[in-house]
C-alpha positions as CSV (number, residue, x, y, z in Angstrom):
1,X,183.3,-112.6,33.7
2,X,179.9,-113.6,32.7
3,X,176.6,-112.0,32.4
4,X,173.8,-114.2,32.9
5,X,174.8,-116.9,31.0
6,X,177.0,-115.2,28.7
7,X,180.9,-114.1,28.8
8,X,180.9,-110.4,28.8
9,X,182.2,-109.5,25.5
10,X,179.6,-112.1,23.9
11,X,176.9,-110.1,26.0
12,X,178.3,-106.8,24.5
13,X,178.3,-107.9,20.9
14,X,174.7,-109.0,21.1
15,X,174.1,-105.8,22.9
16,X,176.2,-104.1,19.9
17,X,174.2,-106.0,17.1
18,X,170.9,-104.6,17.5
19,X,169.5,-102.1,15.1
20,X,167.5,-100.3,17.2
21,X,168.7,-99.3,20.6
22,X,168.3,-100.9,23.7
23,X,167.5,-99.8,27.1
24,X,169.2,-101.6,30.3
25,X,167.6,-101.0,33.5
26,X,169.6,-102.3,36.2
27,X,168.6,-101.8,39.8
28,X,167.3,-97.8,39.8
29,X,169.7,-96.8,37.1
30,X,169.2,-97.1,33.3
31,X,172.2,-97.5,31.4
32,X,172.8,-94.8,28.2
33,X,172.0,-95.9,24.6
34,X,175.2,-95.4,24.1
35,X,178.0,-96.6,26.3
36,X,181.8,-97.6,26.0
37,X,183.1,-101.1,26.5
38,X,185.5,-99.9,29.4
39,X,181.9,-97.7,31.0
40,X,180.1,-101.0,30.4
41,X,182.9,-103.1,32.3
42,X,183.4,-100.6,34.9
43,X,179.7,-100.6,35.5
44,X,179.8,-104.4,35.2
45,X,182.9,-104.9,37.5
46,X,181.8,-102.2,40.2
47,X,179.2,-100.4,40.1
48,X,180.3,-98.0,42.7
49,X,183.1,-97.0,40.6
50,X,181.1,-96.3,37.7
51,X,179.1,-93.9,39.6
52,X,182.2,-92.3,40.8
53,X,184.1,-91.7,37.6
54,X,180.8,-91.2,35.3
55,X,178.2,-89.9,37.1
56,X,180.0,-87.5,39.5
57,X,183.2,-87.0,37.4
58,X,185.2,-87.2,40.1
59,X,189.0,-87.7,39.3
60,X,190.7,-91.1,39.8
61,X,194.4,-90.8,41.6
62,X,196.9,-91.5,38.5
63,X,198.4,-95.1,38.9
64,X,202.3,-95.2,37.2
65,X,200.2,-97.7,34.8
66,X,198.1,-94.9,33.8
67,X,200.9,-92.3,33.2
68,X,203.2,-94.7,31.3
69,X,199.5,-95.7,29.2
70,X,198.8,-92.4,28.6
71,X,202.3,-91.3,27.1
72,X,201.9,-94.1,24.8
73,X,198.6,-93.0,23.4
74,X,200.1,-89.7,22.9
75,X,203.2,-90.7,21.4
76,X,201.0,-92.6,19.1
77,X,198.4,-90.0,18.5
78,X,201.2,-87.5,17.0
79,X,202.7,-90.5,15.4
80,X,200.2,-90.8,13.4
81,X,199.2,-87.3,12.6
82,X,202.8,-86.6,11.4
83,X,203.2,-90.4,9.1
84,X,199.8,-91.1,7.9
């Protein structure tokens, strides 16, 4: 995916690199100074979406991807309490 001229991740480690924050305006909405990679590419990807899930919080319908992804995490979370 690109952004301007850039690939996104390029874009979001020159984003990441500055020492003083930035502010993104884009359209009538101004991104936070702080923002996730997934937030950025959900914004990036569709911005509908991202207004959706982060601005009205409304919950997503669990895929069988996202159940499965989310046992993982959790078996790996208490994994690694427990070993390290």
């Amino acid at each position: 995916m690109l952004v301007g001229d850039l690939t996104l991740p390029t874009f979001i480690h020159n984003l990441m690199c500055y020492d003083t924050p930035m502010t993104i305006q884009l359209d009538e909405y101004t991104l936070p100074e702080h923002i996730s990679y997934s937030a950025f590419t959900t914004f990036v990807d569709c911005g509908y979406q991202y207004y959706l899930g982060r601005l009205l919080n409304l919950p997503e319908q669990p895929s069988v991807w996202s159940v499965g992804g989310s046992s993982f995490h959790t078996a790996t979370e208490l994994w690694d309490l427990e070993n390290l």
